[in-house]
C-alpha positions in Angstrom: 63.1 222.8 59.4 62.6 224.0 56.2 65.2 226.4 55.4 65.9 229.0 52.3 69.1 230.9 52.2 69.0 234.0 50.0 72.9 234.2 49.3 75.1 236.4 47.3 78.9 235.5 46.2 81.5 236.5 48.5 79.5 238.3 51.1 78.4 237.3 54.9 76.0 234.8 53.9 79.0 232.6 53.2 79.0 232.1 56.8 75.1 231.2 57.2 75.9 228.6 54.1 79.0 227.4 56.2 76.9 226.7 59.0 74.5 224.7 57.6 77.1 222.6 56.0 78.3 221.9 59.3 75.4 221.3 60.3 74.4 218.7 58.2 71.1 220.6 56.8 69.1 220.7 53.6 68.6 224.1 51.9 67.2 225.9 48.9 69.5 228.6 48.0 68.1 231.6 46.0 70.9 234.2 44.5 69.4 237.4 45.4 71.2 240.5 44.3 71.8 242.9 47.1 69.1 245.9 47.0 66.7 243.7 44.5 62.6 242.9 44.7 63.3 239.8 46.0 65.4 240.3 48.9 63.7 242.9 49.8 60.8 240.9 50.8 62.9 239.1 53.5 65.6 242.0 54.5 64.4 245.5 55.5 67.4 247.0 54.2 67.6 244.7 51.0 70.6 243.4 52.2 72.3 239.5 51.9 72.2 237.0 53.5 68.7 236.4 55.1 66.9 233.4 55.2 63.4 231.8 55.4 63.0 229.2 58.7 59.7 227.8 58.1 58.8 230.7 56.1 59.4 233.3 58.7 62.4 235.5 58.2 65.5 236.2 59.6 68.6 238.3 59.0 71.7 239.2 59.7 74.7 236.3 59.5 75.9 236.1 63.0 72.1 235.9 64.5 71.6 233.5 61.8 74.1 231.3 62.4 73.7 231.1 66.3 70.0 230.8 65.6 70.9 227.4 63.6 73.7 226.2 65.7 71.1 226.3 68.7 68.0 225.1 66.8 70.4 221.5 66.6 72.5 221.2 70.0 73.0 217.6 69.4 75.5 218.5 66.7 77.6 220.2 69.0 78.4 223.7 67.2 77.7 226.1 70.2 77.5 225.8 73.2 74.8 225.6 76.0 72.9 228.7 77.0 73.5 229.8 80.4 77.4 228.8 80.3 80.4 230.2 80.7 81.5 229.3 76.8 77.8 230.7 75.5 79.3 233.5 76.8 82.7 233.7 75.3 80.5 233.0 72.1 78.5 236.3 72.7 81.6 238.3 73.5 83.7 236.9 70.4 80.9 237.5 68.0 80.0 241.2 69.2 83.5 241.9 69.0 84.4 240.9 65.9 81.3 242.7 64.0 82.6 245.8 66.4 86.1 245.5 66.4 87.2 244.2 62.9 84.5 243.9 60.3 82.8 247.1 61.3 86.2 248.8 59.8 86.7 247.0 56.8 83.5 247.6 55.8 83.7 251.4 56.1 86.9 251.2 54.8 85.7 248.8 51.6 82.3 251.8 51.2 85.0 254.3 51.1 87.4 252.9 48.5 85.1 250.8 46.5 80.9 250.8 47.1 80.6 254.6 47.3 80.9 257.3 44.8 83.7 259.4 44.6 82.2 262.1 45.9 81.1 260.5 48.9 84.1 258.8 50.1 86.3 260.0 52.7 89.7 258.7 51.8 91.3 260.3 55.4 89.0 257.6 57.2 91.4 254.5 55.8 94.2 254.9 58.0 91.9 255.4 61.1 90.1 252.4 60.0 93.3 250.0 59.7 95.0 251.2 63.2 91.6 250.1 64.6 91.2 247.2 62.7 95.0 245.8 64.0 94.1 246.6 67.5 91.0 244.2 67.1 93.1 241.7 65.5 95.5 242.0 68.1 93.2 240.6 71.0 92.1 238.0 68.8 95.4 236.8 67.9 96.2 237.0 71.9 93.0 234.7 72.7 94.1 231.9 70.3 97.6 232.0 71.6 97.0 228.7 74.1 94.2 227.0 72.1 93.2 225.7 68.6 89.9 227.3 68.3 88.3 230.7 70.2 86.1 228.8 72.6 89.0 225.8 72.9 89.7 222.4 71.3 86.1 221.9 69.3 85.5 224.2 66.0 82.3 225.9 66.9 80.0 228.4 65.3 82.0 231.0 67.0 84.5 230.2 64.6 82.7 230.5 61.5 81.1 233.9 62.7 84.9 235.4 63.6 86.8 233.4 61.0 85.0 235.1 58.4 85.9 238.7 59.2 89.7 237.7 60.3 90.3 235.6 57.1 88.9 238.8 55.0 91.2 241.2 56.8 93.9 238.2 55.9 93.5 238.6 52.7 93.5 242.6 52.5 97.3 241.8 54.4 96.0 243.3 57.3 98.1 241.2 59.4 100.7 238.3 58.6 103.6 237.1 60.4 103.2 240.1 63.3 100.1 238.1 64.4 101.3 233.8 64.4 98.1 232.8 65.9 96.1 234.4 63.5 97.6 233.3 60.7 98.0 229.4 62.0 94.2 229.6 63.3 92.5 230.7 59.6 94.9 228.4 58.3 93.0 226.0 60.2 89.9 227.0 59.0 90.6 227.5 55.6 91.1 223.3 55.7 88.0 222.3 57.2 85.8 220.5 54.3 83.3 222.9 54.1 85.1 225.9 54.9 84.5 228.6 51.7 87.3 231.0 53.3 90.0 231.7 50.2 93.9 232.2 50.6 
């Protein structure tokens, strides 16, 4: 497969580059600023990451990193369709754009990305009691196993990791949540992991 990332920094497509690390893949990455000509041409919304498969495009991390993970089963990073851990892999994912990110991200527009006079500064406290709560079933989930699906790292991981280790880092959590903090500990050692203390 011929594969082009269009990648930015410190944002979601970190994830899609994990992934292919993972995976073993060759890419061509392209640093494409967020709202410019040229990622516009592969993301309606101008938005990063997206990439090119054989020159037809894809976005959105999750989608992109499950699409990957399932285009090379043999490298065992998700599993089967049809099982009972595909669909823990659904569940996680959903619920972590849903339940976490989804909150940090309003909360990061309304702090940092919009202007003043656009922000609502009241959302912030809404944002972080809904955030925990997420957090809270995750750290739950991990407390009888190394990784969300069980014993193997999976793609899962990379798609949730993300979001948990950025909440992490805003001190969202710490010693309140022991499973958390040991499981992105974990992933912050794998080789190819790009998640920062």
């Amino acid at each position: 497969m011929d594969i082009t990332l269009y990648e930015f920094g410190p944002t979601r497509s970190q994830r899609v580059r994990w992934t292919l690390l993972e995976l073993d893949l060759p890419f061509t990455s392209i640093e494409a600023q967020p709202g410019g000509d040229e990622i516009a041409q592969v993301h309606p919304m101008a938005k990063i990451p997206a990439v090119l498969l054989d020159g037809e495009a894809l976005f959105e991390s999750a989608a992109i990193c499950t699409h990957l993970a399932d285009c090379y089963p043999d490298r065992g990073l998700i599993p089967a369709t049809g099982s009972r851990e595909r669909a823990l892999h659904e569940q996680w994912t959903a619920f972590v754009l849903s339940e976490v990110e989804s909150h940090s991200w309003s909360s990061f527009r309304n702090t940092v990305l919009y202007s003043e006079e656009k922000r609502v500064p009241a959302i912030i406290e809404q944002n972080d009691i809904e955030q925990k709560k997420g957090l809270k079933v995750l750290d739950d989930a991990l407390s009888d196993r190394n990784y969300l699906l069980g014993d193997a790292f999976q793609v899962t991981d990379i798609i949730v990791g993300y979001a948990v280790n950025n909440a992490r880092r805003a001190e969202k959590f710490a010693d309140d949540m022991p499973n958390l903090m040991t499981w992105t500990d974990r992933l912050r050692a794998r080789p190819h992991s790009p998640l920062q203390a």
